[in-house]
N, C-alpha and C positions, 0 to 999 in steps of 0.2 A: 361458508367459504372453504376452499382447500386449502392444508397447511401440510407443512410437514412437520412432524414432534417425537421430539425423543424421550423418556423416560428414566433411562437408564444409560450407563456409559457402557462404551463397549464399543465394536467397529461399525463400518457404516448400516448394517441389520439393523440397528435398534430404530432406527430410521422409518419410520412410518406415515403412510399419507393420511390423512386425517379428515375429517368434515367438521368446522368450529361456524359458532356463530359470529358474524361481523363484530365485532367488537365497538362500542363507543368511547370518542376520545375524554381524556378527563380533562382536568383545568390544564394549562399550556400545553397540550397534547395534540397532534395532529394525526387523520387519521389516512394511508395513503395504501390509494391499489397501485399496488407493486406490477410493476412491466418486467424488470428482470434483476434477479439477483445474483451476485458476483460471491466466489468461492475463495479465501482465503486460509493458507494452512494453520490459523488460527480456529479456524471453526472445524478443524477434525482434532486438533488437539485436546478442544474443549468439548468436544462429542467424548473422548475419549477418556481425559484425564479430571475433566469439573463436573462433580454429580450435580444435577439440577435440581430445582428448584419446586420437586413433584412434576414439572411437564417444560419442556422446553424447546420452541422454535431457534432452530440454527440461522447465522445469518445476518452478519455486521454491514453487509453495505448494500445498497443495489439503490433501484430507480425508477419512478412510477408519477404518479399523479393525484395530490391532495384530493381527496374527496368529502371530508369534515373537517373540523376544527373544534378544539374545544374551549370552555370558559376563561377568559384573556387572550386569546387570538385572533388577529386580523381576519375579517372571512376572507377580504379582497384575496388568500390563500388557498381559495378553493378552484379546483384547475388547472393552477401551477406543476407545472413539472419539475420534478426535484429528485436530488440522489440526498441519499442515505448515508449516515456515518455514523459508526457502532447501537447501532440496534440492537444488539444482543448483550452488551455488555450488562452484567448485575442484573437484568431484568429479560423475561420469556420472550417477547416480541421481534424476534429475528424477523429478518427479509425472506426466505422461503416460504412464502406463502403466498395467499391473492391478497391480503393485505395485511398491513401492519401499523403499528402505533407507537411512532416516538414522540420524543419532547419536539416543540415545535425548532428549537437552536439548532436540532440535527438533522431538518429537513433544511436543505438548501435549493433555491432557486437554481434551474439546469439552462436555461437559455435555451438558445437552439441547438445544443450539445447531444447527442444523441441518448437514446437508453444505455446503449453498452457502453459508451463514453462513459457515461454518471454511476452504473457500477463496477467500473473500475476503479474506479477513485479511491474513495472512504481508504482501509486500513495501508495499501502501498505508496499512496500518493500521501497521506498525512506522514508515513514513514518516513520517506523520501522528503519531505521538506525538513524533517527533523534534524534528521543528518545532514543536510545541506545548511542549516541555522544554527548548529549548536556549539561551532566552534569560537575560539576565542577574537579572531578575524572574520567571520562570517558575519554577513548582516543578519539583522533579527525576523525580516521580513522577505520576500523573494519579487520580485519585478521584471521588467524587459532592462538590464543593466546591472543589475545588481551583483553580479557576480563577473561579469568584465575584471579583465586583468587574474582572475582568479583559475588554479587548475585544480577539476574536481578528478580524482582518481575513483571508480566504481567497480569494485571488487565483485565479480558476477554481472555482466551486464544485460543477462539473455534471461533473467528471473524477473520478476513484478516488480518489484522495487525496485532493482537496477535498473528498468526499463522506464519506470516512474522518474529515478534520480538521473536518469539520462536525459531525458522530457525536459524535467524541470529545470536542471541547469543549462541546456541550452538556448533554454527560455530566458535564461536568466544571463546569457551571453557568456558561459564561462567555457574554457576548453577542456574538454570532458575527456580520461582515458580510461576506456572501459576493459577489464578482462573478461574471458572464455575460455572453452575448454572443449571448443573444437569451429571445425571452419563452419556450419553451420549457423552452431551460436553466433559468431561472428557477424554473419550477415544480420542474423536478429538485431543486433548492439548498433551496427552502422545501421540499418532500417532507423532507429529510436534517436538518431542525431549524433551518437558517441564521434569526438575528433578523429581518435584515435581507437583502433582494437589492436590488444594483445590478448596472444593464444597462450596462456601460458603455461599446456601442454608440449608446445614447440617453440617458447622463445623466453628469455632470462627476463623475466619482468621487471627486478630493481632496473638494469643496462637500459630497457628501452625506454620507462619511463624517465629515467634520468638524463635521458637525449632529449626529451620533451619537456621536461621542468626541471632544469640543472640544479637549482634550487631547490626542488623538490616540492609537492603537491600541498595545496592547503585543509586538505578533507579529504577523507576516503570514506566512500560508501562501503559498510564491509559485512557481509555475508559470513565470514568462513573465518573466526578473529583467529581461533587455534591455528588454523595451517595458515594463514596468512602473517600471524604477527611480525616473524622475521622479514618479510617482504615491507613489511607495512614502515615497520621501524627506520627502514633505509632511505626510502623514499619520502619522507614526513619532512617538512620543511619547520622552520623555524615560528613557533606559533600553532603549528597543525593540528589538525584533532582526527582522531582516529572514532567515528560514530558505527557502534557493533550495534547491530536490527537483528542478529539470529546467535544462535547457540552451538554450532557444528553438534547436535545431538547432546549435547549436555557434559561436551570437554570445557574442559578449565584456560584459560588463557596464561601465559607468561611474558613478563613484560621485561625490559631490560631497565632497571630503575635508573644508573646513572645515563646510559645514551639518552634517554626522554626528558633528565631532568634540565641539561643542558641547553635544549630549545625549547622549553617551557609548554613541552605536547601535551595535550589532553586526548585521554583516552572516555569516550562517553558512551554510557549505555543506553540505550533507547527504546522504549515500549510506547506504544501511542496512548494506550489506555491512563499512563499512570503518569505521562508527561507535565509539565506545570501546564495548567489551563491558560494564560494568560500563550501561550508559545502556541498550545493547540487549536485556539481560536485565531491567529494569524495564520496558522496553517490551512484550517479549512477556510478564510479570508485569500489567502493565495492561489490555494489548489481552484477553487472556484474562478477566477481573476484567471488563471491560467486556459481553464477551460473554454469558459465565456468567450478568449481571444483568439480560440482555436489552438491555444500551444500543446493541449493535449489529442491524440490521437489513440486508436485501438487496431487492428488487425495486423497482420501476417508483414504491411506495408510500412509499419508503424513500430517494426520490432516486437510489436506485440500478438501472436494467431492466438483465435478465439474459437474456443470449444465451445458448443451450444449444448443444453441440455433438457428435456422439459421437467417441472416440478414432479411428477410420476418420476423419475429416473435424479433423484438428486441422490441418491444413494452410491451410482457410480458418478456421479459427479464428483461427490467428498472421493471416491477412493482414487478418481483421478488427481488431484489434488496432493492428496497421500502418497502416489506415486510418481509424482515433483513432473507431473506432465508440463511442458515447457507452452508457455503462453497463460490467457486467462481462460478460465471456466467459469461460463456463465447459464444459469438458470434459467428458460425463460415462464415466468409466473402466473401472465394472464396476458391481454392484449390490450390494455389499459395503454 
């Protein structure tokens, strides 16, 4: 089979196309030809900053078609079309490849959901439910309803995860206010369901949100926690949580300890990897539910444009990615 394997960290060069034998699955192990795999800035960080393992395929999520199963699993598995969720975590069997080999819990049934649909999923949309879950009024699960009555504020709304957390919460019947950072973006955020956009390079964003949730918001999707906090802190309603998914590059946050402590706000950090398992398997239980119902969508129409790439060229795939190219990037692997 073709794979792609890195060896060594360093920038997307180390990146090499490979010829590996098919591999067999071991006990609860399934084994699946990958149709296409989805690029997140997770897998150039970890190209770059986690030495491997002696050899390592990149490549947490993507979308393909069981083709074995190993000792304790269903065969009735074989066929099934299913996306991926962290493949690459602790272990070499990333999605850029023609196939790959996870525990069977991380193969999920795709319905009639497309390839690109199913890798897009895995690390934005598990994100995206997190922060939409984690606060101390949020429900622990996501539905058609569940978020009724509820305003989700999504700090970036034109990046994956905001595009994800825009998905989901309208899925979820809540009134979504997404920010950008130009009219472009904009149209991406309304494409993805958002209520509401703010440019908040041309408009005061506590004022307009505060015309939308006089009360203020119960959840912020938040991208940017450092240049945001000021923002965040005004607009945080009584109960709110403020759920940070990114680092602003490895700036430090400050918080106003007495304004927060007064309406009992939670400030939550969020990594999908390291979340309680009990919250991550409602997640992939939701994002999947969500799918299935059609509430997820992908292209240019969806707030989301979709870069294509072949596995030969997944080198500028990661440096697109790197270079925060706006939409998803996606691999395609084989024609499984």
């Amino acid at each position: 089979m073709k794979a792609i394997v890195y060896e060594r960290n360093g920038d997307p060069s180390v990146l090499d196309l490979v010829d590996r034998p098919v591999p067999e699955p071991g006990a609860g192990e399934v084994l699946v030809r990958m149709a296409v795999s989805g690029v997140n800035p997770t897998d150039w960080k970890s190209r770059r900053n986690s030495p491997p393992n002696g050899w390592q395929i990149p490549g947490q999520d993507g979308a393909g078609v069981v083709e074995a199963v190993g000792e304790g699993v269903d065969r009735e598995l074989i066929g099934e079309r299913v996306w991926i969720w962290e493949a690459a975590y602790q272990r070499p069997w990333g999605t850029a490849a023609e196939y790959t080999l996870v525990p069977v819990r991380q193969a999920v049934r795709l319905g009639d959901a497309s390839f690109e649909v199913g890798a897009a999923l895995g690390i934005p949309f598990l994100t995206a439910h997190r922060c939409l879950t984690a606060g101390e009024y949020m429900p622990d699960a996501l539905r058609a309803g569940a978020l009724a009555d509820h305003t989700v504020l999504v700090q970036g709304g034109a990046g994956a995860v905001g595009n994800a957390a825009i998905q989901l919460a309208r899925w979820a019947d809540a009134t979504v206010v997404a920010t950008v950072s130009s009219a472009e973006k904009a149209q991406l955020a309304a494409a993805a369901g958002a209520s509401y956009v703010i440019n908040y390079r041309e408009q005061n964003v506590v004022e307009e949100v505060r015309k939308i949730a006089p009360d203020g918001v119960h959840t912020i999707v938040e991208v940017a926690p450092a240049r945001n906090a000021s923002i965040d802190v005004q607009v945080l309603r009584h109960g709110g949580a403020v759920c940070m998914y990114a680092d602003d590059g490895g700036s430090e946050v400050s918080i106003p300890i007495r304004a927060m402590m007064a309406p009992n706000a939670r400030w939550q950090f969020v990594l999908v990897y390291t979340e309680p398992r009990a919250a991550k398997a409602q997640g992939v239980k939701d994002v999947a539910a969500a799918a299935n119902q059609g509430a997820v969508r992908v292209g240019a129409d969806a707030g989301l444009p979709l870069h294509h790439y072949s596995l030969a060229d997944t080198a500028a795939a990661h440096q697109a990615v790197e270079d925060s190219t706006v939409g998803k990037v996606l691999i395609t692997t084989s024609d499984a």
